[in-house]
C-alpha positions as CSV (number, residue, x, y, z in Angstrom):
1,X,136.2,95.6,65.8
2,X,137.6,92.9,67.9
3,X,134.9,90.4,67.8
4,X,131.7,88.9,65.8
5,X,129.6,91.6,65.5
6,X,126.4,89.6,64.9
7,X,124.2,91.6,63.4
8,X,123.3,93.5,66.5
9,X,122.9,96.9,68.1
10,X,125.6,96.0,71.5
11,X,123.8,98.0,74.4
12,X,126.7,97.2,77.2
13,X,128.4,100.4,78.1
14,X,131.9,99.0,76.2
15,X,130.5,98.6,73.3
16,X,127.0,100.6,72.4
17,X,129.0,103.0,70.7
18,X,130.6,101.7,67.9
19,X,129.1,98.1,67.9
20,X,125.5,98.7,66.0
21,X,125.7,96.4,63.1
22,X,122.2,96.3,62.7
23,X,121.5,99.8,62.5
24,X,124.4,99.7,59.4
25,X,122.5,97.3,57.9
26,X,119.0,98.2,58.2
27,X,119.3,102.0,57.9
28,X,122.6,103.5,57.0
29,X,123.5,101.1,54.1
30,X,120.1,101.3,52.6
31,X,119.7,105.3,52.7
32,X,123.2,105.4,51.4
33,X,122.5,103.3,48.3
34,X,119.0,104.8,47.8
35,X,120.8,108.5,47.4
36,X,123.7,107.3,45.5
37,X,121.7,105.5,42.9
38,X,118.2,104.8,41.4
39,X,116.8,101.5,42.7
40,X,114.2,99.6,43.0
41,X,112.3,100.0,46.5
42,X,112.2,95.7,46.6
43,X,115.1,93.8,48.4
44,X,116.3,91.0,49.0
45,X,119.4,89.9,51.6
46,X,121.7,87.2,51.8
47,X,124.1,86.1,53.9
48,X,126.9,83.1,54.6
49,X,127.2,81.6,58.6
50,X,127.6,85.1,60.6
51,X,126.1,86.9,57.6
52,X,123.4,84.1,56.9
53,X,122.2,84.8,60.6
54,X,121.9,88.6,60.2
55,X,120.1,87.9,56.8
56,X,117.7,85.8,59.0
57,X,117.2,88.2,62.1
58,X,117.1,91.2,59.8
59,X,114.0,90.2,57.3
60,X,112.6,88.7,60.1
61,X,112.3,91.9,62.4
62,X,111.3,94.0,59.1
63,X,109.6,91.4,56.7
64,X,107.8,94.7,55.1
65,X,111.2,96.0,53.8
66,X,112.4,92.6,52.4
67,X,110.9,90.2,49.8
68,X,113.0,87.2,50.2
69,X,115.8,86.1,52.6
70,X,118.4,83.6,51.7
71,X,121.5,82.1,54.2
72,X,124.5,79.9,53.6
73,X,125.4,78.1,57.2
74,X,123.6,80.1,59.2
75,X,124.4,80.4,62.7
76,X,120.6,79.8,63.5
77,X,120.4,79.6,67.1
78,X,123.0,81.3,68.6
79,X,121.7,82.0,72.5
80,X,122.2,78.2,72.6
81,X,126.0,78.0,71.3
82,X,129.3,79.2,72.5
83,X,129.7,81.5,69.4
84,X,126.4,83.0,70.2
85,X,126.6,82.7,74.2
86,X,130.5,84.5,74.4
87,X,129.1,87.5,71.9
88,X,125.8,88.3,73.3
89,X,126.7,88.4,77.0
90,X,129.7,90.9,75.6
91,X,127.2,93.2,73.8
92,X,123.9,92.5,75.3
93,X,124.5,91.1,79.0
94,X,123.6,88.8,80.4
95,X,119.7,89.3,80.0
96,X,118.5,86.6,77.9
97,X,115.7,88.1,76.8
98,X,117.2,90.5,75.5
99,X,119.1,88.3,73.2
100,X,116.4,86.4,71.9
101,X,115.2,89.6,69.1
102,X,118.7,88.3,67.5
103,X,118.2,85.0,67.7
104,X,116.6,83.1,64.3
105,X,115.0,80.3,66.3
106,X,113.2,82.6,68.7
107,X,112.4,85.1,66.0
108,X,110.4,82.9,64.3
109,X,108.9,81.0,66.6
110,X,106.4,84.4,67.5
111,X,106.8,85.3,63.7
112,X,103.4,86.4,62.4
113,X,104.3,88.2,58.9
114,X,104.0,87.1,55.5
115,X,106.3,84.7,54.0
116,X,109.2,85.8,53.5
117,X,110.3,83.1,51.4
118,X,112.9,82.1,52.9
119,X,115.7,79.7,51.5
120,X,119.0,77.7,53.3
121,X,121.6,75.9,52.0
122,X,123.9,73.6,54.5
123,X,126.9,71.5,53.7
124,X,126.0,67.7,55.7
125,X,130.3,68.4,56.0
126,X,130.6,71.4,57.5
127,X,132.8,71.3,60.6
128,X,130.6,74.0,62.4
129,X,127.5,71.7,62.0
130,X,128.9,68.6,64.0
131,X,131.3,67.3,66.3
132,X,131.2,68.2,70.5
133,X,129.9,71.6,69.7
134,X,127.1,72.2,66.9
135,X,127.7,75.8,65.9
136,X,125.1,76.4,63.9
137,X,121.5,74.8,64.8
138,X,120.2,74.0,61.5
139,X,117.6,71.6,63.1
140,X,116.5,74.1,65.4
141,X,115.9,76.0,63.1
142,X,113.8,73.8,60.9
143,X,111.7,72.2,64.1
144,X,111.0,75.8,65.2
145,X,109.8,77.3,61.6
146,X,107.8,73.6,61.4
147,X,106.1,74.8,64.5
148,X,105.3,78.0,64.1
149,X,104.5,77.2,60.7
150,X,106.4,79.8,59.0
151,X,107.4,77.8,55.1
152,X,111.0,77.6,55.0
153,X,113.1,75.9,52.1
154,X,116.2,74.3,53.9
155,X,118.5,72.2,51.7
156,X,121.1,69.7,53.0
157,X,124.0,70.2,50.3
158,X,125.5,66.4,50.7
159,X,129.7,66.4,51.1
160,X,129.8,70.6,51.1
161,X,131.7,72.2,53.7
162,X,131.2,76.1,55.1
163,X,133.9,77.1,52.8
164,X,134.1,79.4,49.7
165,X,133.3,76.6,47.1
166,X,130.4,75.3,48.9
167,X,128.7,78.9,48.4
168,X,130.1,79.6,45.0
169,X,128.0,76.2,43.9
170,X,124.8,77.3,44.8
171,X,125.0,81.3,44.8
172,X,123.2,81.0,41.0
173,X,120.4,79.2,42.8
174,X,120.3,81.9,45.5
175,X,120.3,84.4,43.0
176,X,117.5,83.0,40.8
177,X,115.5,83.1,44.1
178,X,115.7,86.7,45.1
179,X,114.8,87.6,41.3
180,X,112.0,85.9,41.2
181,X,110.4,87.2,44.1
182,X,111.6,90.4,43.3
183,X,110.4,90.5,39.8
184,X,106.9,89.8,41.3
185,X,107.0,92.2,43.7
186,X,107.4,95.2,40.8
């Protein structure tokens, strides 16, 4: 592709055809691994900034097919940021509602399912958190699941970054997560 893809199904004309990330994710991916090999029917997903907001969105549209959710720097609210704003009116338009089923912040502010115990890890150093331009929302995020009281876990990692060392330090802790709900689940 030439941009984010976001974790989205584009609908504008230039891009509907080959832009339907979510539709990868959700369907393809899953029925490709379930006839390749034998698994378990539980899941989990997991995701870092981009892929930590499509791990968000995703259990949150289809909390029955996931048991736990987990996101490194997630992009939380993007209708509100220029990452978000620049990608959505490209695949989505301009009509705002539209954008808000892949936004995490709106998502769970009309979320009514079960908990899908969710977990977050930020770096307080992370160069997409602050400055002019905060990237990636965390606190919206956190005042909007406090309000709709959906529980979620949200960690500030002190002196991490958004780089590959930040999630390296804290993928065992993600991992222990998922299997633990996952072990419950069977």
């Amino acid at each position: 592709g030439v941009g984010a893809g976001f974790y989205l199904n584009a609908t504008t004309e230039k891009y509907k055809k080959h832009y339907n990330m979510y539709d990868y994710v959700t369907k393809e991916l899953p029925d490709l691994v379930e006839s390749s090999f034998s698994v378990a029917p539980a899941r989990s997903i997991c995701g870092h900034s981009m892929g930590g907001h499509g791990a968000l969105t995703i259990a949150l549209k289809n909390p029955e097919r996931y048991t736990s959710v987990s996101a490194f720097a997630p992009i939380c609210n993007p209708m509100h940021v220029p990452w978000g704003q620049k990608a959505f009116s490209l695949y989505l338009g301009d009509d705002k509602e539209a954008w808000k089923q892949y936004d995490a912040c709106e998502l769970i502010k009309t979320y009514k399912g079960r908990d899908l115990n969710i977990l977050c890890d930020q770096g307080t150093a992370d160069n997409f958190l602050s400055g002019e331009v905060n990237q990636l929302q965390s606190l919206a995020l956190m005042q909007a699941a406090q309000d709709a009281g959906v529980p979620v876990t949200f960690r500030m990692q002190a002196g991490y970054d958004h780089s590959y060392y930040f999630m390296s330090t804290f993928i065992g802790e993600h991992i222990a997560h998922h299997a633990r709900f996952l072990h419950a689940s069977t």
